[in-house]
Every structure is written in C-alpha cells, then in structure tokens.
PAVEXMAR-322403 format. One record per residue: x, y, z of N, C-alpha, C in turn. Coordinates in steps of 0.05 Angstrom, whole numbers, padded with zeros to 5 digits, always signed. Atoms other than C-alpha are relative to their C-alpha. Layout:
XYZXYZXYZ
...
//
This chain:
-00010-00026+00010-00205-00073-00295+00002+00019+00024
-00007-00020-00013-00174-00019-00257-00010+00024-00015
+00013-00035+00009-00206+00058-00264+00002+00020+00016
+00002-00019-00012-00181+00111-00241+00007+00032-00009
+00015-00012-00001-00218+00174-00242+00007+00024+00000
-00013-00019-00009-00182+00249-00237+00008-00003+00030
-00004+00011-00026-00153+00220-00177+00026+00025+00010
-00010-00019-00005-00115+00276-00135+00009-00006+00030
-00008+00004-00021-00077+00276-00071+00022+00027+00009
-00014-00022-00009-00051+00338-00033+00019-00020+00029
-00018-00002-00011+00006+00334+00019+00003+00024+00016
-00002-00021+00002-00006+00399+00048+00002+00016-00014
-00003-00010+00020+00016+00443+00005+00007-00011-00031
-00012+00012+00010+00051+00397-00036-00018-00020-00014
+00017+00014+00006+00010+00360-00092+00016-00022-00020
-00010+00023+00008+00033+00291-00098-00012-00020-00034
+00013+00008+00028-00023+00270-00158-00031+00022-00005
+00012-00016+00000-00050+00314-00190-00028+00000-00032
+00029-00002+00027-00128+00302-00231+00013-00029-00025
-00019+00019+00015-00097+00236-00249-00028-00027-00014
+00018+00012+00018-00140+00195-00302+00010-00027-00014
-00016+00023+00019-00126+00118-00337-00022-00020+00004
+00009+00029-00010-00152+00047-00337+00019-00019-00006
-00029+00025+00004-00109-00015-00329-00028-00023-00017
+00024+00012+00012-00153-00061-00378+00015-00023+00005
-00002+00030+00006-00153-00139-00377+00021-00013-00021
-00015+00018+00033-00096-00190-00419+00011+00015-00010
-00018-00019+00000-00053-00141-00415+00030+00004+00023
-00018-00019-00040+00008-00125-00368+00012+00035-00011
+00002-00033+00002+00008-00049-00358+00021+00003+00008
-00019-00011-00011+00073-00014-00342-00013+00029+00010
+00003-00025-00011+00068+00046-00290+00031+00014+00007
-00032-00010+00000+00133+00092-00301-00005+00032+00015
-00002-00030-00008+00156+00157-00271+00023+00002+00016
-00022-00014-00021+00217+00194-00237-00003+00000+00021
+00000-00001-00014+00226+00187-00169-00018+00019+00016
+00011-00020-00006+00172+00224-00129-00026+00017-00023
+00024-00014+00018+00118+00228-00188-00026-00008+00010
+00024+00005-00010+00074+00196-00148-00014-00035-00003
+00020+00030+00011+00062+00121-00169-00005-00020+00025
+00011+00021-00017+00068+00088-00096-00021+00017+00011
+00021-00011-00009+00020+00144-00074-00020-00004-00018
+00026+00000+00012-00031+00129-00128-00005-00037+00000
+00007+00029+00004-00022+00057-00118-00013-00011+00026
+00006+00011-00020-00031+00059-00044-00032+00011-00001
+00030-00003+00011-00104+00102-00066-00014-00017-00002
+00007+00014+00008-00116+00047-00100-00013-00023+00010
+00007+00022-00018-00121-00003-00045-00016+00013+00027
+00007-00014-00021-00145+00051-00002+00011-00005+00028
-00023-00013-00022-00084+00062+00041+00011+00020+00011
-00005-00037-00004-00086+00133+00030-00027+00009-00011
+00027-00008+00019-00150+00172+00019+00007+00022-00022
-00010-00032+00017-00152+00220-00040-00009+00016+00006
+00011-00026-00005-00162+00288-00036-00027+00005-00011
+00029+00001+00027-00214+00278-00100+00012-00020-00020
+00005+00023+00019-00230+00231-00144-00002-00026+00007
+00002+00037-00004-00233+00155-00144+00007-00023-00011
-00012+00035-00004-00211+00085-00151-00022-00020-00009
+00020+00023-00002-00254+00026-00175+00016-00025-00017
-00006+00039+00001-00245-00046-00178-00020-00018-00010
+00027+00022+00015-00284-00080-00233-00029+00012+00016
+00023-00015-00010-00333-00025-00212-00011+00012+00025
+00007-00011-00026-00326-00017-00140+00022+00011+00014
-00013-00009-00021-00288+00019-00086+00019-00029+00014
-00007+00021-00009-00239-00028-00057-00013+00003+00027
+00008+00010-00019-00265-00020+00006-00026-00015+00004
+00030+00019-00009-00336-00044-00008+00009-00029-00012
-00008+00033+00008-00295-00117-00029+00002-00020+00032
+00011+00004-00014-00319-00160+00026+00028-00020+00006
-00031+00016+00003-00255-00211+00013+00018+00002-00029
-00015-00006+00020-00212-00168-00024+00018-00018-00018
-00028+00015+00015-00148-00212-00038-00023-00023-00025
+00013+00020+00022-00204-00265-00084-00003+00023-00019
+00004-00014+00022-00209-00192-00129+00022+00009-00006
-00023-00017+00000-00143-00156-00123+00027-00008+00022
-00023-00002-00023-00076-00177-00101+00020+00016-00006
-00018-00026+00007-00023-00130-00091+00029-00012+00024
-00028-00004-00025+00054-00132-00071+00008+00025+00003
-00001-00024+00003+00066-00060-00048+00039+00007+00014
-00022-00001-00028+00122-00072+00010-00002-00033+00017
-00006+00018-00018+00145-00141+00023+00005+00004+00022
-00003+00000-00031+00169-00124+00087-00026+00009+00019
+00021-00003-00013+00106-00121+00113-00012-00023+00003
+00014+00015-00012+00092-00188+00129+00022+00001+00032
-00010+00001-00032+00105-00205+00214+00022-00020-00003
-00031+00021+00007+00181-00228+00209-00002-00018+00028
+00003+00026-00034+00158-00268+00290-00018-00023-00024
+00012+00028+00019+00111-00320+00231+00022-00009-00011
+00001+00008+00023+00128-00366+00189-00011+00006-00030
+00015-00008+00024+00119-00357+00119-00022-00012-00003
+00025+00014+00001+00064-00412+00125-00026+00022+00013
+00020-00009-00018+00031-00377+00180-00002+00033-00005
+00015-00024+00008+00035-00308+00148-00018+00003-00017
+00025-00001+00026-00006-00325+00083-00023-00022+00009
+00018+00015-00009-00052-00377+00124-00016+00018+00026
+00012-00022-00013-00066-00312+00170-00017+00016-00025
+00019-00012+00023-00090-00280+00099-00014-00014-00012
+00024+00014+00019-00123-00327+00073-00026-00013+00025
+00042+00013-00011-00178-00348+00139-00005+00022+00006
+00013-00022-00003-00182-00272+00146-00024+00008-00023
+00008+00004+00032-00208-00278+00062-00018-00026-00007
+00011+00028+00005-00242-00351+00072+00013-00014-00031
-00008+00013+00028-00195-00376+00018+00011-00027+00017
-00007+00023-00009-00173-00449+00038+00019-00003+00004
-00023+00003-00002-00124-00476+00068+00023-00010-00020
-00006+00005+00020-00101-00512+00017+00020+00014-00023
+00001-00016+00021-00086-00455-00027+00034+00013+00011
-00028-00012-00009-00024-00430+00022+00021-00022-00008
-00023+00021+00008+00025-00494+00003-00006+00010-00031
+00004+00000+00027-00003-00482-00070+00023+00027-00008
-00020-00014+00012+00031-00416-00075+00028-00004+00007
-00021+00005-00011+00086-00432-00027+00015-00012-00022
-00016+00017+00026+00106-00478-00085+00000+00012-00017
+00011-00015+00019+00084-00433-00138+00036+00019-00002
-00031-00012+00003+00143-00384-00113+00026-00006+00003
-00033+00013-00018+00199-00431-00090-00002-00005+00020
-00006+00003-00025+00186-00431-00016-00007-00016+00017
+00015+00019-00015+00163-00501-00001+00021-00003+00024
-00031+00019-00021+00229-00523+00032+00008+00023+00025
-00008-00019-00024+00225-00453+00080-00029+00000+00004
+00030-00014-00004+00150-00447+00097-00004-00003+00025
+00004+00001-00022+00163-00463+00166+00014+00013+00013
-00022-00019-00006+00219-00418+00175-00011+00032+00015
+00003-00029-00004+00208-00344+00210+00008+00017-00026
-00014-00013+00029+00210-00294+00152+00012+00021+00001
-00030-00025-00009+00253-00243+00192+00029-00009-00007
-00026+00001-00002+00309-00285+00176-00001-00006-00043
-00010+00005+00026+00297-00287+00101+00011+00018-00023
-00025-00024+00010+00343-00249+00049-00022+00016-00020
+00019-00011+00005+00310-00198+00008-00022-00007-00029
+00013+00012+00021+00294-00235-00053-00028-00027+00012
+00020+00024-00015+00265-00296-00008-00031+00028+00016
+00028-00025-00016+00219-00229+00025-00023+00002-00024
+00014-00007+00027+00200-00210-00047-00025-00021-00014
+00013+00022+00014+00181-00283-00069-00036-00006+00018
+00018-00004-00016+00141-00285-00003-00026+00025-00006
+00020-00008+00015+00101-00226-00018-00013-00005-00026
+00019+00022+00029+00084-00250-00093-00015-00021+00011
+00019+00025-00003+00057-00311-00064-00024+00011+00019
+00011-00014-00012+00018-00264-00021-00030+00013-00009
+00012-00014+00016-00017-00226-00071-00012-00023-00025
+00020+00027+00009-00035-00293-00102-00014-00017+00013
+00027+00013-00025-00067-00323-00049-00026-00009-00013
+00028-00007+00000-00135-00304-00063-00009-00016-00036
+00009+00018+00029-00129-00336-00139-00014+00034-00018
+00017-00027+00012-00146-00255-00163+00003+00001-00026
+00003-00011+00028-00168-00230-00229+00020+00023-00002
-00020-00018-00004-00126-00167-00215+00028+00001+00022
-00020-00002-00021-00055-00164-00194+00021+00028+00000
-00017-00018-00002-00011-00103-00173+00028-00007+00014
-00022+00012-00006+00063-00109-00169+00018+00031+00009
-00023-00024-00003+00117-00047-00137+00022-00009+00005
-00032+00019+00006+00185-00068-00157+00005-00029+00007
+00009+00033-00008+00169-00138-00155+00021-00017-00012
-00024+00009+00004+00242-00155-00181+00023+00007+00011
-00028-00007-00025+00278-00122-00119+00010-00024+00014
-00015+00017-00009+00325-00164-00099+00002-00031-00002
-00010+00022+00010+00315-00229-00138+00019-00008-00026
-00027+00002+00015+00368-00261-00173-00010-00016-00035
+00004+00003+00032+00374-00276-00258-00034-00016+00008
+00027+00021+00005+00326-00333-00251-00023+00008+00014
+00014-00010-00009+00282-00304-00207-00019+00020-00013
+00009-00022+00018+00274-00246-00250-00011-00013-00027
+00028+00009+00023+00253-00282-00317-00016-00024+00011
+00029+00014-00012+00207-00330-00268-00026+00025+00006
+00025-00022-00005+00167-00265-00241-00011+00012-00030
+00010+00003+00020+00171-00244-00310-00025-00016-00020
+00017+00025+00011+00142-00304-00348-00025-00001+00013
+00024+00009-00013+00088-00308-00291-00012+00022-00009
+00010-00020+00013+00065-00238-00308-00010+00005-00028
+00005+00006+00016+00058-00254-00373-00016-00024-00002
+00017+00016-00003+00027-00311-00370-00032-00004+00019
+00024-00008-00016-00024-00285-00316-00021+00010-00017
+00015-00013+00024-00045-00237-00368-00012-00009-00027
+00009+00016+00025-00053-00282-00422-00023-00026+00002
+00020+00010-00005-00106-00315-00382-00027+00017+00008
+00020-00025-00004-00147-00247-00384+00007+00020+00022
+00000-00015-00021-00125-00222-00319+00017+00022-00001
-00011-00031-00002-00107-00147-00302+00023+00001+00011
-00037-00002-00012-00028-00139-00293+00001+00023+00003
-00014-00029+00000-00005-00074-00265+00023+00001+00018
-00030+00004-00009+00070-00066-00252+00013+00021+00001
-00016-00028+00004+00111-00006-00234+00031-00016+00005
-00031+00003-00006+00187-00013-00234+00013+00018-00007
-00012-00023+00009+00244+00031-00252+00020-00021-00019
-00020+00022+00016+00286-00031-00281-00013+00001-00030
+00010+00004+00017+00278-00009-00348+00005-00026-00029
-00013+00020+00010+00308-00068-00383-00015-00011+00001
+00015+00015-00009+00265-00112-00354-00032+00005-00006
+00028-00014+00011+00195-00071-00367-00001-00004-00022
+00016-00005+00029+00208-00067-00432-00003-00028-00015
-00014+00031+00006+00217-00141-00433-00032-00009+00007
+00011+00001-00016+00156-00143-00395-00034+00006-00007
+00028-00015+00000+00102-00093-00410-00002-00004-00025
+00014-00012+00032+00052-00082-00470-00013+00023-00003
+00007-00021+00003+00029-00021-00452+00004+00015+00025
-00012-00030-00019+00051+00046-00408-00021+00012+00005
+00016-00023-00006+00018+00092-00361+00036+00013+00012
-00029-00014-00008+00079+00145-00347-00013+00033+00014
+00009-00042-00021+00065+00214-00298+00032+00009+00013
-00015-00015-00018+00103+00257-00277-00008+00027+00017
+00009-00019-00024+00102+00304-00218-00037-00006+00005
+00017+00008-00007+00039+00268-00209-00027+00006-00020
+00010+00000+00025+00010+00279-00275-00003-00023-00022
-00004+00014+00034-00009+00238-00338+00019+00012-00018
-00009-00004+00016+00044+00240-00383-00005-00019-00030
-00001+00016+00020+00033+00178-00433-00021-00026+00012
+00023+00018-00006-00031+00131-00437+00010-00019-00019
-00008+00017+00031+00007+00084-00500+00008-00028-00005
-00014+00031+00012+00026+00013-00525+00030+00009+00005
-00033-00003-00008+00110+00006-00509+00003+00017-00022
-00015-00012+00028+00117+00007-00583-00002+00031-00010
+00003-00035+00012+00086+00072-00597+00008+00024+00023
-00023-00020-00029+00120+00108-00522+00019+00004-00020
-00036-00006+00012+00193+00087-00560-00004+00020-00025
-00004-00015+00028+00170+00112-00628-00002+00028-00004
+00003-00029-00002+00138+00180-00600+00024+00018+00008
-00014-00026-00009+00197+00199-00557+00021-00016-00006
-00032-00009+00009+00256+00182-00586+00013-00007-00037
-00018+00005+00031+00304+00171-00659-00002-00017-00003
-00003+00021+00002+00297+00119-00697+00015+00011-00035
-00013-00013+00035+00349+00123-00761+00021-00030-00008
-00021+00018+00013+00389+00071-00807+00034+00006+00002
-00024-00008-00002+00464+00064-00800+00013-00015-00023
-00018+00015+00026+00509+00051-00862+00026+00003+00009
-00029-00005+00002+00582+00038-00864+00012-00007-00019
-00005+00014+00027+00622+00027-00924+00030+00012-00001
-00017-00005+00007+00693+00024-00948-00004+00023-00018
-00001-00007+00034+00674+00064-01012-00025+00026+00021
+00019-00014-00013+00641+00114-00960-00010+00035-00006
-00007-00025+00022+00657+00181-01000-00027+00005-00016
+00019+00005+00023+00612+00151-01057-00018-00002+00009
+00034+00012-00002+00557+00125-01019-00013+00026+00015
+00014-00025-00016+00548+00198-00982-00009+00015-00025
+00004-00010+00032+00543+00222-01062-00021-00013-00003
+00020+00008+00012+00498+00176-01078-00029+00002+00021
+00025-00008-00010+00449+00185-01022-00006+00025-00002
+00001-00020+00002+00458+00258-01029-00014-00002-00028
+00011-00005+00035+00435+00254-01108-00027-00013-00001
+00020+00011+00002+00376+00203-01085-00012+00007+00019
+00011-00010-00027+00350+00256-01034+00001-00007+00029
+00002+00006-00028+00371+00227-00973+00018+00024+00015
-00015-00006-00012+00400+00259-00916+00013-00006+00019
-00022+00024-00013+00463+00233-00883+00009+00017+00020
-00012-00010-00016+00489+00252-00819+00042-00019+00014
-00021+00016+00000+00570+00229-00817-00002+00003+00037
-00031+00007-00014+00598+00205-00752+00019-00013+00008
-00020+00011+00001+00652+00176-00725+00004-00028-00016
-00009+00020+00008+00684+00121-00757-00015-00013-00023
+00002-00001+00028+00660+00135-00830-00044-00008+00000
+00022+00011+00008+00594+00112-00808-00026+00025-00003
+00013-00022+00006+00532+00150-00839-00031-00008+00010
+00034-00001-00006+00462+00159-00810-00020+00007-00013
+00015-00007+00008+00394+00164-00843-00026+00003+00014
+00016-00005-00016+00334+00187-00810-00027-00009-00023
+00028+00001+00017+00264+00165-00848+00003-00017-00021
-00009+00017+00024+00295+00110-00894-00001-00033+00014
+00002+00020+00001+00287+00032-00887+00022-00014-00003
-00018+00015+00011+00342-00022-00887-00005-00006-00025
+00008+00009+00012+00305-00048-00943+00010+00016-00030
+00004-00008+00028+00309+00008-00992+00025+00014+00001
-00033-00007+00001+00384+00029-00973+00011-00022-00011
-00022+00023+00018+00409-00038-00988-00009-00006-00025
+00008-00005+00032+00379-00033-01058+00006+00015-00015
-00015-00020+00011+00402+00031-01069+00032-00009+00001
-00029+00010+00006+00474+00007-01057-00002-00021-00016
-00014+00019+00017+00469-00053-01091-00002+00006-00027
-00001-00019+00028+00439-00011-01149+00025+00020-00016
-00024-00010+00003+00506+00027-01148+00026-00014+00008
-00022+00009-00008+00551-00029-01130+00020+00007+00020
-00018-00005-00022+00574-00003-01064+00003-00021+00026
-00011+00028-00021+00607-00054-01013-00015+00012+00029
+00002-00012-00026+00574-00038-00949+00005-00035+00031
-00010+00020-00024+00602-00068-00883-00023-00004+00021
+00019-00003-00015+00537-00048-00839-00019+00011-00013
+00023-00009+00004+00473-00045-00854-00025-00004+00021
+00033+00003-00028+00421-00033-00787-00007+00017+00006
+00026-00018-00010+00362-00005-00760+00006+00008+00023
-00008-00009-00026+00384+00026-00697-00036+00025+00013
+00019-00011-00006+00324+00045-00650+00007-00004+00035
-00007-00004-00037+00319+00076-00577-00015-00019+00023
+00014+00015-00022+00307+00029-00515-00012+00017+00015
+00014-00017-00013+00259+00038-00473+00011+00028+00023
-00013-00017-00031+00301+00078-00413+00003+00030-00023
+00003-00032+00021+00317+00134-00480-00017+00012+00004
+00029-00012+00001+00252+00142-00488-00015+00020+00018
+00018-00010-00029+00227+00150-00419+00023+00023+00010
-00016-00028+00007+00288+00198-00411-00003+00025-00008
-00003-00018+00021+00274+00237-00465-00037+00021+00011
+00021-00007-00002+00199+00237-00444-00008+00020+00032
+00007+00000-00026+00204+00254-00369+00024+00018+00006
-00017-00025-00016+00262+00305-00368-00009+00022+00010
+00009-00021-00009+00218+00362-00353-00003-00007+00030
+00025+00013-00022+00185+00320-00293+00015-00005+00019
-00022+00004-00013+00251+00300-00259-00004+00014+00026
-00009-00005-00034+00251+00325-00177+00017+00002+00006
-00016+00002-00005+00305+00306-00154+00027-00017-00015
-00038+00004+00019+00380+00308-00194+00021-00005+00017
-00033+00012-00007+00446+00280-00170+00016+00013-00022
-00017-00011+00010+00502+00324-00192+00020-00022+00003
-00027+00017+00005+00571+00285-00214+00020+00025+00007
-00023-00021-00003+00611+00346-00192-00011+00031+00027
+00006-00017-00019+00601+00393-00133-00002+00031+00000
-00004-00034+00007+00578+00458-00135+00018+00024+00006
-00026-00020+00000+00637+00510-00143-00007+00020+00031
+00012-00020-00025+00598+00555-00099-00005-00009+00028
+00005+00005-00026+00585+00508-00041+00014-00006+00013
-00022-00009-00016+00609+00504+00022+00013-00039-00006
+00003+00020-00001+00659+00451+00027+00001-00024+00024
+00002+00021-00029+00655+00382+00062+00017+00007+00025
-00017+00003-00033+00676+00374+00134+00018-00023+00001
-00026+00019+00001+00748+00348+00146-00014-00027+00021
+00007+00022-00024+00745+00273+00177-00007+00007+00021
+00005-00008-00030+00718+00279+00244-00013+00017+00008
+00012-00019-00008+00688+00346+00244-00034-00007+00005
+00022-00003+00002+00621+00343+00272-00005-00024-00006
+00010+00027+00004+00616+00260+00256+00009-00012+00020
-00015+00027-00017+00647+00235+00312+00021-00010+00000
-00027+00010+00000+00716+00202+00320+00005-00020-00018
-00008+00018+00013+00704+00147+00285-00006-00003-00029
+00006-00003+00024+00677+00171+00222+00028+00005-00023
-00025+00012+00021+00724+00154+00153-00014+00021-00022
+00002-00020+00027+00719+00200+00086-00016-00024-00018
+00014+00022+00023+00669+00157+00033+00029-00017-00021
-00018+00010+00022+00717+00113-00006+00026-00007+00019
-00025+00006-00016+00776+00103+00055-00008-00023+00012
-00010+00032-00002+00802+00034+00065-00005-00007+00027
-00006+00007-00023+00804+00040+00141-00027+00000+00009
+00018-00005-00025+00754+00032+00195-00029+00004-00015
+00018+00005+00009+00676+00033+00185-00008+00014-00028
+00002-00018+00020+00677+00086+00129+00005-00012-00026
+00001+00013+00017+00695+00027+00078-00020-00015-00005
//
C-alpha cells in the first residue's frame, strides 16, 4: 500500500502540491488523473524520493522509500524510460539493477521475455524506437518481482497490441493483490483500465472514487427515444410526468428514467419506437467536466484579436525558416 500524507511541495513561490492526502490500496489498479501541470509527476517523483517535500510524507507498506534497503523487490516504478544508459544493452541495463538489488541473474531474461525483448537484449538501447524504450522500462520496474508498481504514461509510444498487453498485465498484476498505480492522460484507455481514481488539480485532491461513481458524479446520464409517432410519445411522457428534452432529428431525451420502464410505457401505448438507449458520459466528459476549474494552461483555436501579429517568413528566424503548414523547405 501506498500513503500519502498532506504531502506538499513549494517551487518557490509557486505551489506545485498542495496538503495532498490518498492511499493507493492493494488488488486494485488506481488511476492518477489531472490537467497538465497539477502536479502528478511531482507527487510521484516524492514518492520515490526524487524530490523532497516541502511537508508531509510518503510511505511504502509503512516506510519511507528511502529506508528500503533493495527497493526495486518493494516498489517498481516506470517514471522516464529514457533514463536507462542508451551506451548498454538492454541486458546489461536491468542486470546493472538487479546486482545493485541482489535480485538474480536469472530474473533479467525472465522479464526480457515478459516484455518482448528477448530477440534485442543484446542490442544498445540508444538505438531503440520509443515503444521498444517504454517496453524496456516496464521490464525494469519488474525486475525486482514487486508488490507495488507505478506506471507514468506507460502506453507512450506502443503500438495497438502493445497497448492491450500493458493493459492486461496491469490487470492481472492487481488481481494477484498487488498495488497498481497508473497516471496517464489516454483517457480511453484508463477507463479501460482503472477501478478506481485519484484526480488533483493545481496540486490538490479533487476526487478519491471508484471510475463508476467519478462518471456518475460529474457528468449526464439520460435515456434517448426516437419514434416515428414522435408527437404522441412527447404527449404521452408529458401526461406520465416525464420530462423530455427534443433534439435534433425527432429524437427525445429523458433524464432520471430507465430503458426498462420507457419501453413499457410505449408498448403500453403502442408506440413504434426506432431507439431505445441509455446514453452515459465517458470517462474524458467526466474528467472535463470535473477539472475545468483546475485547467493551467489553454490552447486557443483562434488568435487573439488584440495581439500582436506573427512575424512575416524570415523575420527574426533566420533565412531558412518556412510559415507552419508550407510545403517547401524544413518548415514542412
């Protein structure tokens, strides 16, 4: 189990996490969400004690990671594949972590295979692409055979199959007791993924919850009818207290009503209906809906009227600079 503590971290002025509180519990995989800049690789590098906090604390099945004598056998973590030495081999970068850890030799071909990378393990891993980097770190952070694993975007840059293999393994880690904690922004995939959310923003707790009950708190969940005979059936929900919201293309919305007891009510009135479903918000709505206050930094789709504007080709870039989007020369 992960615990951490009103955990706080200044920046100078600037407070990156602020009195931040949770536990990642066991046979579970935890999702860690937030807007860019809320703080989750700074509370994760805490965590491993990569960064000290300002206040508060960190424990690891009860202890400080630093008092772990051969961490990777309690806690493995992928934070920044590119941080193994691209002059090794992939062999000889996780066989450098594991006689630093007294974990056996043995154990480095085990994952090597584990993630795909028997047939490169002798290879330098400067020359490998960024998915082959990624798989490398996972096998990294398994090493040690840990009860606890931490993952930061641990589906950058691998391809379909890749992605429901890291998946599946995460799930199946967890379903052998062990502590999953996973940040990503791929919300598709999380929600595919996780069983339960920690979400901050601006370096705050926003949501301690199960997926299901995140989607249900922050966003709509309403029935959609459609019907030839669509006139009648807005009458007849109107007369059996519902309330319908029309839009386009005849089709009518109900907020607080069941498939179950709409298609009863129509068939009780003999109305033909073409659609009858439960329409509910994915996760990315949700976390949208939940985290717009918390947002940092926005990307405008349209340039502010008021500012100054860009510099013609060339000004001030050099000769050989091209306008974003021109066919010619390096600027494509």
């Amino acid at each position: 189990m992960i615990e951490v503590e009103r955990l706080t971290k200044r920046f100078g002025r600037k407070v990156a996490v602020d009195q931040l509180s949770f536990q990642v519990r066991p046979g579970i995989v935890t999702g860690f969400l937030g807007p860019n800049g809320a703080g989750k690789s700074t509370t994760m590098r805490m965590m491993l004690d990569l960064d000290n906090p300002t206040s508060g604390s960190v424990r690891i099945d009860g202890r400080h990671y630093r008092e772990l004598s051969e961490p990777l056998k309690y806690i493995g973590a992928l934070l920044d594949a590119k941080a193994m030495h691209g002059g090794r081999s992939a062999y000889n970068n996780l066989l450098c972590l594991a006689q630093s850890n007294r974990i056996p030799r043995g154990r480095v071909d085990e994952v090597l295979d584990m993630v795909g990378l028997a047939a490169v393990a002798k290879k330098k891993s400067k020359g490998f692409s960024l998915g082959m980097g990624q798989r490398l770190g996972i096998a990294s952070a398994l090493l040690g055979d840990p009860e606890i694993l931490m993952f930061d975007e641990p589906v950058n840059g691998l391809d379909p199959e890749g992605i429901h293999w890291i998946r599946n393994l995460m799930k199946a880690l967890a379903s052998e007791g062990r502590t999953i904690f996973v940040s990503s922004h791929l919300m598709s995939e999380m929600a595919l993924t996780a069983d339960h959310l920690i979400v901050i923003g601006q370096g705050r707790l926003l949501a301690d919850t199960s997926m299901a009950a995140f989607i249900q708190e922050n966003s709509r969940s309403y029935t959609r009818l459609r019907s030839p005979q669509w006139e009648r059936l807005r009458d007849v929900l109107h007369q059996e207290g519902y309330t319908a919201v029309e839009t386009a293309g005849g089709v009518l919305e109900i907020d607080g009503a069941s498939t179950e007891e709409l298609g009863e009510l129509a068939a009780r009135h003999q109305l033909v209906l073409h659609e009858l479903s439960s329409q509910r918000a994915s996760l990315e709505e949700a976390f949208m809906q939940m985290t717009a206050g918390s947002v940092e930094y926005h990307a405008h789709s349209e340039r502010d009227p008021g500012a100054e504007p860009p510099p013609p080709p060339g000004a001030g870039w050099g000769e050989n600079w091209n306008a974003p989007g021109s066919t010619d020369g390096k600027g494509a």
